[in-house]
Structure formats: C-alpha cells, structure tokens
N, C-alpha and C positions, 0 to 999 in steps of 0.2 A: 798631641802625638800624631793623629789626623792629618794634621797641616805639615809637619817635620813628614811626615812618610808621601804625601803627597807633593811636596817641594822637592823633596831628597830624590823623587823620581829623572825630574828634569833639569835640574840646578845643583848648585855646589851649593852645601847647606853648611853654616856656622851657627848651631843651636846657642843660646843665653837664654840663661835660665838663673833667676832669681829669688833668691832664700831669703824671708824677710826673718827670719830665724823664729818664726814660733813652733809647735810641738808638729805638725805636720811639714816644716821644712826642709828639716833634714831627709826625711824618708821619701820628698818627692825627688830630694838632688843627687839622692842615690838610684829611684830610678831611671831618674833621667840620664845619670850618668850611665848606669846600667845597656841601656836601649844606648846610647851613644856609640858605646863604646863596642858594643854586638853589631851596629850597622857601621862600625867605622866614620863617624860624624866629629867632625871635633865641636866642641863644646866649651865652656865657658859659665861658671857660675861666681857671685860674689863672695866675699866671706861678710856671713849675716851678724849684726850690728857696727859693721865699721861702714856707717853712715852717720850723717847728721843729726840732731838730736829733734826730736817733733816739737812745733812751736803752740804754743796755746789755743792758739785759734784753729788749728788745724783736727779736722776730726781723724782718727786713728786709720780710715780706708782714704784718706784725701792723706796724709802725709805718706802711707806705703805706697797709695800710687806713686805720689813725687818722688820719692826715694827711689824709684823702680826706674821710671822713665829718665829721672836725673845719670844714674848708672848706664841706661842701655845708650844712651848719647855721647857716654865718655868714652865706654869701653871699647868701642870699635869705630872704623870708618864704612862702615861698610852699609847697604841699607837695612834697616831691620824691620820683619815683617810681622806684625803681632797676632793673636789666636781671636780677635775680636769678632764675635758671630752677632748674625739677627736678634737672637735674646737677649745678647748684650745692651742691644742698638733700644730693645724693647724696653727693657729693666731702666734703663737711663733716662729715656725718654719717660717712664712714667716717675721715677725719680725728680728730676730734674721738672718736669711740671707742675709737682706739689710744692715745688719753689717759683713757681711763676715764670720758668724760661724754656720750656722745653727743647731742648736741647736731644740733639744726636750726635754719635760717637761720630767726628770725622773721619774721613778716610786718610789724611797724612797729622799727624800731627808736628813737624815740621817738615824739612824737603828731603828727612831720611827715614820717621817712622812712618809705617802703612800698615794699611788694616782692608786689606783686600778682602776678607770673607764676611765680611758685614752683612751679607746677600744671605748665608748659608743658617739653618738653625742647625742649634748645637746637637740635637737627635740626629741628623746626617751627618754629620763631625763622626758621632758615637758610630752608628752608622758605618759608613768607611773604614773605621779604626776595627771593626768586627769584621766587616766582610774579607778584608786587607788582615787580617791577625796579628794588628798591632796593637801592643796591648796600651794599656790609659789607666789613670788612677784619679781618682776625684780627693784634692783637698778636704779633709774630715773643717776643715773650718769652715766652709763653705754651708754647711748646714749648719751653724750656729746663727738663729735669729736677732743676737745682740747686734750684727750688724746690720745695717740700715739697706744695705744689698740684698743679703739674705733672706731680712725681713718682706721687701719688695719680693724677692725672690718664689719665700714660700708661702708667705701668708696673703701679702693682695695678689698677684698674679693670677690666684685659681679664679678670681671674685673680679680681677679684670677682664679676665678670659667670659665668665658670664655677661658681665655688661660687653666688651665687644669682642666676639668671636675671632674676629679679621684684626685685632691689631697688627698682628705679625704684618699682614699686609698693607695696611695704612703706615706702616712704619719704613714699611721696603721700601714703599715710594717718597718715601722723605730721602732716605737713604742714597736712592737713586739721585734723586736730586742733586742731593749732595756733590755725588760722582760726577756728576756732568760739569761741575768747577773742573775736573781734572779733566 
C-alpha cells in the first residue's frame, strides 16, 4: 500500500491485486478494494481458483507465483510495477543458494514487469505507510512456517543476521548490479 500511495502520488495508478483464494484472501481484496475505492484508484482483482490446476512438480509457492504473474501479463497492457523490497531480494537470495544458484529477484521480469524497490527494505515500506496514514495489512499466511519462504523468513534469517550482519548490504550490491543491465 507504500508503493500504491507513493506511485498514486505522481502517476495514474491501476492497482491488481491477486486473490489466490485461501482464508486471508478475501479479507485482503476487500481491503484493497476498500482503500481503492476511498482514493479513487481503479483496480482490478481475479476471481480466485479460476486458474490453472498445479502440476506435480511444482511446489505450492512456485505454482502461486506462476499463476500470479501468468494473470498480471494477461490482464492488462499496461506496465506493471511489483511491491518487491530488499528483503525480498535477501530471503531469495539465501533460498535460492541452498540450492546452489544464488539468485536475485530481477529487476523486469519481462519488458512489462518491474520491481523497482528492490533497493528499499520492507521496515521503510511500513515506515512510509505510517508516516503517510496509509494503512497496510500483513497476509496471516505469511507467518505460517510450512512454507519454505516463511520458514527462511522467520526461523534462519535471525541466525543469518548473526553470521552476517551486512547481508542486506552485500545484497544491494548484487542488486545494483543487476540494475546497471537496465
């Protein structure tokens, strides 16, 4: 909501916002709707389970992404900007190296999605959304450690943070990196 109030500042803003239909998705697409429709924003969300059906091999957060990002390509022509922060960039990157690739969240993930806050951590995000009185709601799933995000999230991150204080910053400069493609 950060990013929507802070875009919505200088641009004509078309919110999407996707419902993967579990028990916190209704209640975030009413807020979102909610806040939409108080700032006059028009918006956009799917109707949750008319997607594809998940394939075997796919783990439960790897087919919602797919299903997410398959959705936000279709739905519009327009370019879309995503909420993806430095934590994100962090959580992935130490993910993705306990499978031997370490990997960062690009910045386009084709020549219409962008992830321009890759730079920002999500406590500034919060930040903003408090100073600004825009309000935010945190997904109740998101604290469930069955997923593998989460798990990164809350359980090694504090025990990353001890072994290296500065990830956030060895990260940003990957990050950067990245950006200078563009």
């Amino acid at each position: 909501m950060a990013i929507v109030d802070f875009l919505n500042r200088k641009h004509d803003v078309f919110v999407l916002h996707f419902n993967h239909g579990t028990k916190h998705g209704d209640k975030a697409m009413q807020f979102v709707e909610k806040y939409c429709k108080e700032k006059d924003i028009p918006w956009l969300t799917n109707i949750p389970g008319n997607t594809r059906l998940k394939e075997a091999k796919e783990s439960q957060e790897e087919y919602w992404r797919n299903v997410r990002y398959d959705w936000l390509e279709r739905c519009t022509e327009r370019d879309v900007i995503t909420g993806h922060h430095l934590d994100d960039c962090v959580e992935t990157w130490v993910w993705s190296s306990m499978h031997g690739t370490g990997k960062i969240i690009p910045y386009s993930r084709n020549d219409r999605v962008f992830r321009p806050f890759r730079l920002n951590r999500k406590r500034d995000l919060e930040l903003w959304a408090r100073l600004n009185n825009v309000p935010f709601i945190e997904d109740d799933s998101n604290k469930d450690t069955c997923y593998t995000r989460n798990y990164i999230r809350h359980d090694m991150m504090p025990n990353v943070l001890k072994v290296n204080p500065g990830i956030h910053k060895t990260i940003a400069k990957k990050v950067r990196a990245d950006a200078i493609k563009f």
